[in-house]
C-alpha atoms as an extended CHARMM CRD file, in Angstrom:
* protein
*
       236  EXT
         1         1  UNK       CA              0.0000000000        0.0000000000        0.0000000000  PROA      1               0.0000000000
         2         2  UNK       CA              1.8740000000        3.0050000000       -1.3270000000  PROA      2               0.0000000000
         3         3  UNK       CA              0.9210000000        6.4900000000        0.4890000000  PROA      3               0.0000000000
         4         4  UNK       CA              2.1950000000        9.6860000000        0.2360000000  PROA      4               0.0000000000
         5         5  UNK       CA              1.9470000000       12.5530000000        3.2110000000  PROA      5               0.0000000000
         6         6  UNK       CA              3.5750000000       15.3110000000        4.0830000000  PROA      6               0.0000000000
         7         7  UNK       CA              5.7730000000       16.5070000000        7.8660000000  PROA      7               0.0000000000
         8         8  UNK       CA              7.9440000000       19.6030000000        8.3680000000  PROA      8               0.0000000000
         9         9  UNK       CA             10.5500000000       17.3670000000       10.2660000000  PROA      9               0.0000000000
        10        10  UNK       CA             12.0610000000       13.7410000000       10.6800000000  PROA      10              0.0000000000
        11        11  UNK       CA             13.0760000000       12.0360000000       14.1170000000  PROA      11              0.0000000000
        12        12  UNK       CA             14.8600000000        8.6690000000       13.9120000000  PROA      12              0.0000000000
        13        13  UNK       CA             15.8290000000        5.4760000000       16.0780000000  PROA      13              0.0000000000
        14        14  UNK       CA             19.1810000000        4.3430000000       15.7660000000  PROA      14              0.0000000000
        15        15  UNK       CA             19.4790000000        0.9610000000       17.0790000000  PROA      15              0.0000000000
        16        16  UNK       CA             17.5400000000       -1.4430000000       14.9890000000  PROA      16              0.0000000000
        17        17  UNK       CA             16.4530000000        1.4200000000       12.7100000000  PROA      17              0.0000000000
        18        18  UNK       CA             19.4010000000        2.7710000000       10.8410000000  PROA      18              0.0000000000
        19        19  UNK       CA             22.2350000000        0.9280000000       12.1790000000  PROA      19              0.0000000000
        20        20  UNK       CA             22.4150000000       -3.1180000000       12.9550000000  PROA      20              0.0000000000
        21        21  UNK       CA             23.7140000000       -3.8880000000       16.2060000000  PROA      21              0.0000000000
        22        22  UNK       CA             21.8080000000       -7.0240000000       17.4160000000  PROA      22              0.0000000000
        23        23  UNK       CA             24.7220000000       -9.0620000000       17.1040000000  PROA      23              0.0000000000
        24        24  UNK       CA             27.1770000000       -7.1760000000       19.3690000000  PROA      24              0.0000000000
        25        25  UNK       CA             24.2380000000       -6.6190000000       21.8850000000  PROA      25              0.0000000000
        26        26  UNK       CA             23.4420000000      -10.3290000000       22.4210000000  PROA      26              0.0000000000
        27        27  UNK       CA             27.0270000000      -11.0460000000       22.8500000000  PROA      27              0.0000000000
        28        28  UNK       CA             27.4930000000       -8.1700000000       25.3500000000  PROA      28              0.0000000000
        29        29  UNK       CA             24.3230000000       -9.6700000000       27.2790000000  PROA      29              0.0000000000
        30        30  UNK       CA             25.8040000000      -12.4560000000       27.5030000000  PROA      30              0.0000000000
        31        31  UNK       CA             29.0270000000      -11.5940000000       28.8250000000  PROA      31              0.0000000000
        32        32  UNK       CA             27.1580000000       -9.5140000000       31.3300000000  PROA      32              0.0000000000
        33        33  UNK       CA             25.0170000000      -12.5790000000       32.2540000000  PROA      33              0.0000000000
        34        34  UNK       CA             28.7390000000      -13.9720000000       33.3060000000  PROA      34              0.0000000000
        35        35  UNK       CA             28.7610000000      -11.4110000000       35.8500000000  PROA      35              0.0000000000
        36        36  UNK       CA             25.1960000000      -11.3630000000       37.2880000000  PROA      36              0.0000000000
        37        37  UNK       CA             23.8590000000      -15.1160000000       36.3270000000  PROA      37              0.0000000000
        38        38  UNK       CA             20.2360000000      -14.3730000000       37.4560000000  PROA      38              0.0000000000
        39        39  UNK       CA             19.9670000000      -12.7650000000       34.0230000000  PROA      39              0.0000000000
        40        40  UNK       CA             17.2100000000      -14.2000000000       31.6440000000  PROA      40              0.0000000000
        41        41  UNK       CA             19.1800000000      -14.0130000000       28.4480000000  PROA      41              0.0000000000
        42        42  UNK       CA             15.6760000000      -14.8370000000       26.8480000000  PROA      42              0.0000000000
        43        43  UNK       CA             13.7490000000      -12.0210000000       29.1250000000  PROA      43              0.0000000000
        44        44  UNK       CA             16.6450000000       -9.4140000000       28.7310000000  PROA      44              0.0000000000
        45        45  UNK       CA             16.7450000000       -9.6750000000       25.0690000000  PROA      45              0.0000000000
        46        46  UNK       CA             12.5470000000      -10.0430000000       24.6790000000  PROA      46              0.0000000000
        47        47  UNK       CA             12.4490000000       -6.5880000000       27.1150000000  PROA      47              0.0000000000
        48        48  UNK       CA             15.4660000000       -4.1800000000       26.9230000000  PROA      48              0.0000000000
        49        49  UNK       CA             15.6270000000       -2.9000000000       23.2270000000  PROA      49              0.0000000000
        50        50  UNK       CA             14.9500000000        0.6430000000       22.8600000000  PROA      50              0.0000000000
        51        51  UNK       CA             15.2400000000        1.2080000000       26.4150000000  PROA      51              0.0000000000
        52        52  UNK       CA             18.0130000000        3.4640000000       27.9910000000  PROA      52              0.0000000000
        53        53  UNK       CA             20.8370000000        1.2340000000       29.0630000000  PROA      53              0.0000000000
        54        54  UNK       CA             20.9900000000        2.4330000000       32.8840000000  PROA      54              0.0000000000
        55        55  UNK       CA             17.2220000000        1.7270000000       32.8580000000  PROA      55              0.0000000000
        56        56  UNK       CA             17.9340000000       -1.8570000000       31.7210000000  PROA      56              0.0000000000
        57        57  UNK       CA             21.1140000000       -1.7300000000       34.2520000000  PROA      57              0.0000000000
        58        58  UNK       CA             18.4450000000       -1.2720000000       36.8180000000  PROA      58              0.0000000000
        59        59  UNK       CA             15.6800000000       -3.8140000000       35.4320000000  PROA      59              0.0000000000
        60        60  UNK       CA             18.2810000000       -6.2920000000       35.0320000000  PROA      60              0.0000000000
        61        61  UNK       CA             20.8000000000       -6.2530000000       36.8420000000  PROA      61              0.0000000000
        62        62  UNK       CA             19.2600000000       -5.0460000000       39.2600000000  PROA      62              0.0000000000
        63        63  UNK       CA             21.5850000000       -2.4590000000       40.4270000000  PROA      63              0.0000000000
        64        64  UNK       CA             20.3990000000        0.6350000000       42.8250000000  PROA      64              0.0000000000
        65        65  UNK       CA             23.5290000000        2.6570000000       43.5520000000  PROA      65              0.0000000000
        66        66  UNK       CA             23.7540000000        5.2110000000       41.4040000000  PROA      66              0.0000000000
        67        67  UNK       CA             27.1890000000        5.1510000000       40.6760000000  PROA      67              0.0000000000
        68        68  UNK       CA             27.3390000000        1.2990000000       40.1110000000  PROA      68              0.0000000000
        69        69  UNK       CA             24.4390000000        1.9710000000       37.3900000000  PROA      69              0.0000000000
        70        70  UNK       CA             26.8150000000        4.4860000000       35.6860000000  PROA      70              0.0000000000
        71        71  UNK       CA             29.6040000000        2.6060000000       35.0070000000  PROA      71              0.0000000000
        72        72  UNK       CA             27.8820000000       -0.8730000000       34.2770000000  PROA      72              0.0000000000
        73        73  UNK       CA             25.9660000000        1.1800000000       31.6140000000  PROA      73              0.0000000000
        74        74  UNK       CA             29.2720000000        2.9250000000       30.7170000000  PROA      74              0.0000000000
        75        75  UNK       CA             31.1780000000       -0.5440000000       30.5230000000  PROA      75              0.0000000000
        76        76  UNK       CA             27.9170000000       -2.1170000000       28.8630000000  PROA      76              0.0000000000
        77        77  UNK       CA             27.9780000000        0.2630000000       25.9600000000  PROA      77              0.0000000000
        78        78  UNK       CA             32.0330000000        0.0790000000       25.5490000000  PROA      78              0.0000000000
        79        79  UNK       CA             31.8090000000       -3.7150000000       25.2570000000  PROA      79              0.0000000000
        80        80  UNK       CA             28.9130000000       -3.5290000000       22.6500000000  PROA      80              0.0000000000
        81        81  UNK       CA             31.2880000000       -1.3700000000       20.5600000000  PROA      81              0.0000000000
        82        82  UNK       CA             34.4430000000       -4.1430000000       21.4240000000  PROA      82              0.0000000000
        83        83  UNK       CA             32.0290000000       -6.7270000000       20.2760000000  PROA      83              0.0000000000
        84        84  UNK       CA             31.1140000000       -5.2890000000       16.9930000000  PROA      84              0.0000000000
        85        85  UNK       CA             34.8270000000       -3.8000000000       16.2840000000  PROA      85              0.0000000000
        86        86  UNK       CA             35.8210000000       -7.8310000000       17.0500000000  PROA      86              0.0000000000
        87        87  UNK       CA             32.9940000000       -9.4030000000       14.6810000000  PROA      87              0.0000000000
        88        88  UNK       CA             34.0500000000       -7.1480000000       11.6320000000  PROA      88              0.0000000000
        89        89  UNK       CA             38.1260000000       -8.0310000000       12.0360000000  PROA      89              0.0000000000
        90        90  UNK       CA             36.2990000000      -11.1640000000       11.8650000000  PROA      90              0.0000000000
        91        91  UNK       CA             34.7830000000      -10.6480000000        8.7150000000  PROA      91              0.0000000000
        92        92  UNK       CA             31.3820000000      -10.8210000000       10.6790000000  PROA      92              0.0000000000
        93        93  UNK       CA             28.3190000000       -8.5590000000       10.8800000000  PROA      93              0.0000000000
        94        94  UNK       CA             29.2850000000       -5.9470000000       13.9230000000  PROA      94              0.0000000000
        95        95  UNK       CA             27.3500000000       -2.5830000000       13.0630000000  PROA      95              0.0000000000
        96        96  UNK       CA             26.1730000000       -2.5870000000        9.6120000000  PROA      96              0.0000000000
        97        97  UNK       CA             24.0500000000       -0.0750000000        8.0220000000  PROA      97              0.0000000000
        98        98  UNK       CA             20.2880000000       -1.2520000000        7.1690000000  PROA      98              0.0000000000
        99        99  UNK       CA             18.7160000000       -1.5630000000        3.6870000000  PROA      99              0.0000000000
       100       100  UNK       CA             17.6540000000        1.8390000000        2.7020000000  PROA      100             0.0000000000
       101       101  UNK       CA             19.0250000000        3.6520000000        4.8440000000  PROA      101             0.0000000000
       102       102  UNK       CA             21.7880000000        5.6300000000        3.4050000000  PROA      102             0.0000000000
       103       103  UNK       CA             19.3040000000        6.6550000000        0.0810000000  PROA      103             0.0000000000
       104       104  UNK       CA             16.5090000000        7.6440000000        2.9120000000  PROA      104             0.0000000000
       105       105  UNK       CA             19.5340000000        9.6190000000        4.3820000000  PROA      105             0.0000000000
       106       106  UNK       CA             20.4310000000       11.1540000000        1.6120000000  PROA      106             0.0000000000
       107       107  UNK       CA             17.2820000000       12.8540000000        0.8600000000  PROA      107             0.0000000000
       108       108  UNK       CA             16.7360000000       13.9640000000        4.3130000000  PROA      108             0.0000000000
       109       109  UNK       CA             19.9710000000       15.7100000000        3.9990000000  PROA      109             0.0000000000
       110       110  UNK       CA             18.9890000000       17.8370000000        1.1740000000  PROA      110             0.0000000000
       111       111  UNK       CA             17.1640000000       19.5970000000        4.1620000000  PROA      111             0.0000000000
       112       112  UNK       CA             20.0170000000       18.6690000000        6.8790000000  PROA      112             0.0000000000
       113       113  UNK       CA             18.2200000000       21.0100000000        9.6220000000  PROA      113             0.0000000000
       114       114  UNK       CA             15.0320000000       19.1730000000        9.3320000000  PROA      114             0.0000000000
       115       115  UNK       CA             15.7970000000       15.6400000000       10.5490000000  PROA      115             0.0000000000
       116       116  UNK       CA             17.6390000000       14.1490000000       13.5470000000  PROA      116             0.0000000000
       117       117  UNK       CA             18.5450000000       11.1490000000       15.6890000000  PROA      117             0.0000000000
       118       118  UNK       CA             16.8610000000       10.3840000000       18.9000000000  PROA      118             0.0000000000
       119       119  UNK       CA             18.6730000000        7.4180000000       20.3690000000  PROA      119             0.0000000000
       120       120  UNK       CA             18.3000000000        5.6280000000       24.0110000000  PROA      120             0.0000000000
       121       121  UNK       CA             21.9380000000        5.1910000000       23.7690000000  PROA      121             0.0000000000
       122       122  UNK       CA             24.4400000000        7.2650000000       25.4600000000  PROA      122             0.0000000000
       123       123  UNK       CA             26.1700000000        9.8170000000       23.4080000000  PROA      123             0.0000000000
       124       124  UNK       CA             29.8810000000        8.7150000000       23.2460000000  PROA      124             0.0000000000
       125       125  UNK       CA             27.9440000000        5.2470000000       22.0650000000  PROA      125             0.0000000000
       126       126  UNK       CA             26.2250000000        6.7010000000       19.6830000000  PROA      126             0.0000000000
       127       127  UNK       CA             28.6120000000        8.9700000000       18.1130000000  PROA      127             0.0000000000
       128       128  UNK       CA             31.1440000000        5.9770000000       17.9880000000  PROA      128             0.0000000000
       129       129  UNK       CA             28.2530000000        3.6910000000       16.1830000000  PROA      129             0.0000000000
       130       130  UNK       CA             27.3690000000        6.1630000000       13.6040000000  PROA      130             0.0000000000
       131       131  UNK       CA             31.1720000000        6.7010000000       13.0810000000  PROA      131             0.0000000000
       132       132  UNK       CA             31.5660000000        2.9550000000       12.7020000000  PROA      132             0.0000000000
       133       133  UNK       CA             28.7500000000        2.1490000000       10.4570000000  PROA      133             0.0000000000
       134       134  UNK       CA             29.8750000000        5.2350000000        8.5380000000  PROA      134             0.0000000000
       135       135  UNK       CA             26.6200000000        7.4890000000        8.7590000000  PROA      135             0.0000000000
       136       136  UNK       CA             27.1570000000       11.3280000000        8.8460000000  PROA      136             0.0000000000
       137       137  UNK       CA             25.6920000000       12.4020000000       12.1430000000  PROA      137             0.0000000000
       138       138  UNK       CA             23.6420000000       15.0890000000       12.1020000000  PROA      138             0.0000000000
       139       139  UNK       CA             24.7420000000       18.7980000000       13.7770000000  PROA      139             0.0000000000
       140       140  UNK       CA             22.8200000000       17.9010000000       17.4510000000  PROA      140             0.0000000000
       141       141  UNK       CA             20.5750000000       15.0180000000       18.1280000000  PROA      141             0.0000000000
       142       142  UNK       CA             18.9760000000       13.6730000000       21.3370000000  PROA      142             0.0000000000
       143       143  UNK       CA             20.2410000000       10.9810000000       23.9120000000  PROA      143             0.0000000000
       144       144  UNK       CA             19.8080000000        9.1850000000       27.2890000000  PROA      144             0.0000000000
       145       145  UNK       CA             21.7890000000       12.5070000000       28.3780000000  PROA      145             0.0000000000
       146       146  UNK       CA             19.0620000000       15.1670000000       27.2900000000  PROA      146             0.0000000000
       147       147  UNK       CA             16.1210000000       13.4730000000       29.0740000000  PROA      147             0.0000000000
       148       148  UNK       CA             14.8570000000       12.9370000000       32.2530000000  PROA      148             0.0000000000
       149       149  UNK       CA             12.2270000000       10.1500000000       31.2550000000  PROA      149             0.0000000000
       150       150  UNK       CA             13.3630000000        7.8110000000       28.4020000000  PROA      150             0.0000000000
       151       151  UNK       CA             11.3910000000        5.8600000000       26.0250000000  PROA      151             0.0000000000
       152       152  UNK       CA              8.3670000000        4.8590000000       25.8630000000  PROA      152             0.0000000000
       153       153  UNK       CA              7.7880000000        8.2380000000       27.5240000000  PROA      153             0.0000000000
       154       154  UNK       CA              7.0660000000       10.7100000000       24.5480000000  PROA      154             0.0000000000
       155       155  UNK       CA             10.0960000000       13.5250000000       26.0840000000  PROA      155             0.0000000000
       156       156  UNK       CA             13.0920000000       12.1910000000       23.9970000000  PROA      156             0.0000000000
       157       157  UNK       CA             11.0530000000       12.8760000000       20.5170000000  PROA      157             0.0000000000
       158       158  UNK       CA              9.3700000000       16.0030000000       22.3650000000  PROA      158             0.0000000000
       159       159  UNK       CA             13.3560000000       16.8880000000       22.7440000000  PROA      159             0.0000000000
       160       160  UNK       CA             14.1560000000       15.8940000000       18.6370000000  PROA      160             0.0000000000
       161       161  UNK       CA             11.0850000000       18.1990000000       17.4250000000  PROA      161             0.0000000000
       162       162  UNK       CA             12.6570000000       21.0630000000       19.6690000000  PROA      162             0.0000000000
       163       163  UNK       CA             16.2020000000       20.7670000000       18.0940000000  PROA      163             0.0000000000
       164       164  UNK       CA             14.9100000000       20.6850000000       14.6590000000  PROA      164             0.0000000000
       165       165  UNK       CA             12.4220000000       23.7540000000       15.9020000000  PROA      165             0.0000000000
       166       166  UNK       CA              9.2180000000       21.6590000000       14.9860000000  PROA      166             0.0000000000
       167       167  UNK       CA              6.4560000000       20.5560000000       17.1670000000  PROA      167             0.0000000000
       168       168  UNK       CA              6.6590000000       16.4910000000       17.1880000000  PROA      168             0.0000000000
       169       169  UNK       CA              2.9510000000       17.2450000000       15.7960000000  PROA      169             0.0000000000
       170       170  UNK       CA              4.4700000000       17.7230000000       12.7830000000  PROA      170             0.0000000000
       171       171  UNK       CA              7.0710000000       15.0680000000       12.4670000000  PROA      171             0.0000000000
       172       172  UNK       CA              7.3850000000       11.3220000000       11.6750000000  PROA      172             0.0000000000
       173       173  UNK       CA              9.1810000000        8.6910000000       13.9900000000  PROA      173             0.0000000000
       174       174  UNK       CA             11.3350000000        6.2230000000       12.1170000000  PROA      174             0.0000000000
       175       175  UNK       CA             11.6370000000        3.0750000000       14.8200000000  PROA      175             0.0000000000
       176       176  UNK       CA             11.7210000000       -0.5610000000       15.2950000000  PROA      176             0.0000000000
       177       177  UNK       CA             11.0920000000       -1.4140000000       19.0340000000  PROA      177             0.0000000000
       178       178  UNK       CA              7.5180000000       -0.9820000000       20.6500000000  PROA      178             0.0000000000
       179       179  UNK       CA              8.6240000000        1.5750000000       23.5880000000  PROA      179             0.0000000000
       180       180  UNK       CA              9.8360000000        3.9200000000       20.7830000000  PROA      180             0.0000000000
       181       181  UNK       CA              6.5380000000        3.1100000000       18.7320000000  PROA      181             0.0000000000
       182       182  UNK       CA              4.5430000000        4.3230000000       22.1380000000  PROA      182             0.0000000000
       183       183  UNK       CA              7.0450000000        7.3490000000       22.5440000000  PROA      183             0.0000000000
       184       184  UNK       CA              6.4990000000        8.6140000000       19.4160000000  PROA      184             0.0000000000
       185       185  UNK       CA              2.5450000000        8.0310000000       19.1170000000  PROA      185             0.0000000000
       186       186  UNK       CA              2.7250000000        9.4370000000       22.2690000000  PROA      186             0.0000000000
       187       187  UNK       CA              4.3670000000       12.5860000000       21.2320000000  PROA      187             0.0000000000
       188       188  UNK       CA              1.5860000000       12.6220000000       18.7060000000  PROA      188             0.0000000000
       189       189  UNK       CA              3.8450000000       12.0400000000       15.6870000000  PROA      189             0.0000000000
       190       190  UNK       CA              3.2030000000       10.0230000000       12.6610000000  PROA      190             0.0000000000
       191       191  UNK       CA              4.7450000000        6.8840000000       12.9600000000  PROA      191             0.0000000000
       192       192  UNK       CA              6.5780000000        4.6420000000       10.8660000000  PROA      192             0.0000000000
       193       193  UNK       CA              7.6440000000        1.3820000000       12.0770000000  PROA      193             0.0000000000
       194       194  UNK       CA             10.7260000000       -1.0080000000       10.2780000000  PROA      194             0.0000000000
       195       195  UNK       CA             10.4480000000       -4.9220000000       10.9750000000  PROA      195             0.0000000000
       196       196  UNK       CA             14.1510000000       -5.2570000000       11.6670000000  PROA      196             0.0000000000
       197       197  UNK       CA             14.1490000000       -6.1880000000       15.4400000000  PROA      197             0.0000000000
       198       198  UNK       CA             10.4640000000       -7.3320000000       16.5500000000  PROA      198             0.0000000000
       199       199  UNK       CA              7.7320000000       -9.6000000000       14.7600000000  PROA      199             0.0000000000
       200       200  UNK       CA              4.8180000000       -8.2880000000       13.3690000000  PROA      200             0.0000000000
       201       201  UNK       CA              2.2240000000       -9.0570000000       15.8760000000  PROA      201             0.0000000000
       202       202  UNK       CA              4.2330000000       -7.0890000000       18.7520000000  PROA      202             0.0000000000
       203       203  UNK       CA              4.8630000000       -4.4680000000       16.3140000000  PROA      203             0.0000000000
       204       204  UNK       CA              0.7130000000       -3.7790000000       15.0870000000  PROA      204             0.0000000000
       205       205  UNK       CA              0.3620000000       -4.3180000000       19.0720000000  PROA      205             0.0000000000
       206       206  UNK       CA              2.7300000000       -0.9980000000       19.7550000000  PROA      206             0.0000000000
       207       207  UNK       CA              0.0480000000        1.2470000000       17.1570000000  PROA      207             0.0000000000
       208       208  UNK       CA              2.3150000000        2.5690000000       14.6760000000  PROA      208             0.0000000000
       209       209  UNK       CA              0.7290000000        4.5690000000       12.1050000000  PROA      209             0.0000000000
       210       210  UNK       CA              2.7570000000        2.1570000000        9.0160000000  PROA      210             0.0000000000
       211       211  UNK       CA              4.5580000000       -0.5690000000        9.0640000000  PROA      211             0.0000000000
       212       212  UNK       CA              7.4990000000       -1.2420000000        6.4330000000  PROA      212             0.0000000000
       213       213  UNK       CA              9.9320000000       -4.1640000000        5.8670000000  PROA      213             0.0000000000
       214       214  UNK       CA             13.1640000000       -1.3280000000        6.0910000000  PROA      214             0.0000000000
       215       215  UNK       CA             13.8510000000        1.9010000000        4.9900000000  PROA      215             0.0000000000
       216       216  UNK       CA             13.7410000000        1.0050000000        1.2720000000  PROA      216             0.0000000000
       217       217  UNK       CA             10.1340000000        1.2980000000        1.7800000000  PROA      217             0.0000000000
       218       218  UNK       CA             10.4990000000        5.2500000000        2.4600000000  PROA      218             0.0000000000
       219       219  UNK       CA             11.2880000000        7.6960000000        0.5250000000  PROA      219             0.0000000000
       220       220  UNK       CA             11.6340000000       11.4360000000        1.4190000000  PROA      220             0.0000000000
       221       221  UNK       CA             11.9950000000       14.8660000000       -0.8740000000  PROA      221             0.0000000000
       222       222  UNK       CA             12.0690000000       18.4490000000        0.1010000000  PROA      222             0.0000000000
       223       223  UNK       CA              9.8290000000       20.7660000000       -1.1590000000  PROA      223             0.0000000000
       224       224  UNK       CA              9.1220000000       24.5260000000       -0.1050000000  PROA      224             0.0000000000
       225       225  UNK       CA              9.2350000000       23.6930000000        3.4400000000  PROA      225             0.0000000000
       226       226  UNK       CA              8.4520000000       20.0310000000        4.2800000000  PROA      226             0.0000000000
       227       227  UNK       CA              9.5940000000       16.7830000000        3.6720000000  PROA      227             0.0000000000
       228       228  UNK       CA              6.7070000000       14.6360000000        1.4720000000  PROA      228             0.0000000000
       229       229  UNK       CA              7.2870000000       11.4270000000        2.4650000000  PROA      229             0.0000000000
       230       230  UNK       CA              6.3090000000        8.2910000000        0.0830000000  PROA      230             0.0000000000
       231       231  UNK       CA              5.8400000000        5.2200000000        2.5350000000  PROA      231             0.0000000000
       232       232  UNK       CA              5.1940000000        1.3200000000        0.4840000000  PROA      232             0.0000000000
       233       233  UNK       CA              3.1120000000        0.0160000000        3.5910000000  PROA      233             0.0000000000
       234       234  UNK       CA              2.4120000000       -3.4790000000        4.6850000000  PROA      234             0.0000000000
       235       235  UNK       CA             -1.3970000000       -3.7160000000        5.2600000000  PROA      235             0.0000000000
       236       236  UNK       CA             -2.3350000000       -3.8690000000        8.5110000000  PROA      236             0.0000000000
């Protein structure tokens, strides 16, 4: 189902939406499951995408003291990046770019004030995976620092539309995991959601407005002063 709609401004996941980095995050679970074996590898990896990592330090490993839960999520992050720096020496997928993504980036960047990143992930993580997997990041974009509340709460897109000087009322949500679905229904955006992380069912359970295979679904061009976005929907 091929629609076309227009939005003044674009706010993206990164995990699991541009970037690829299941592979590195199950194998830093499961390091971390060395150190506190109560860990349900099965729960943990069900539960904790799209979430900020202290939060999942907290849900998880059940830490309380504050500085404990800042350098677990600290080390947590580091050894995700060790993990997919490790699989690509050997000649495996560590953080790899998703299909579409670089021609959706592309035309967003014709407008490069327009669009950002809001990301759970911390932002010496993020910067580091975007510099990895070889995407341009964009001037200022939003993470677990800028926020109180994380995902599924709507404030980290509520922060995006503010640094792109939009009201999330007129911007789409790129984003594969249902607490950034919620976020960014929640911040009363349109929503597109990418089937790169979650099944369908959990994914039409979250609300999203669409639902694509990946990025090569969507298609974006500036005009006057809005992005019209072309979305190839699967019906739901």
């Amino acid at each position: 189902m091929k629609t076309t709609f227009t939005v003044k401004g674009v706010l993206s996941d990164m995990d699991g939406t541009l970037i690829e980095s299941t592979p590195a995050v199950e194998a830093t679970w499961a390091q971390f499951a060395q150190d506190y074996p109560f860990i349900s590898l099965e729960d943990v990896l069900k539960h904790s995408h799209g979430v900020r990592t202290h939060e999942n330090m907290i849900r998880f490993c059940k830490l309380e003291n504050p500085d404990t839960i800042a350098s677990e999520a600290k080390r947590f992050e580091e050894t995700i990046l060790a993990c997919a720096k490790k699989r690509q020496e050997q000649g495996l997928n560590g953080l790899v770019i998703l299909p579409g993504v670089n021609e959706l980036l592309d035309q967003l960047n014709d407008n490069h004030n327009n669009w950002t990143i809001v990301t759970s992930a911390t932002k010496v993580y993020a910067s580091a995976a975007l510099s990895i997997s070889q995407i341009k990041q964009p001037e200022s974009f939003i993470t677990s620092e800028n926020v109180v509340r994380g995902k599924p709460d709507p404030s980290p897109f509520l922060e995006g539309a503010k640094v792109i000087k939009q009201s999330a009322t007129d911007c789409l949500v790129l984003e594969d995991a249902p607490s950034g679905i919620t976020a960014g229904k929640a911040a009363g955006a349109v929503v597109i959601a990418v089937l790169t992380s979650y099944p369908i069912d959990t994914i039409k359970a979250s609300g999203p407005d669409f639902i694509v295979k990946d990025l090569s679904s969507v298609s974006a061009k500036w005009t006057n002063d809005h992005y019209e976005i072309t979305v190839d929907a699967i019906d739901i």
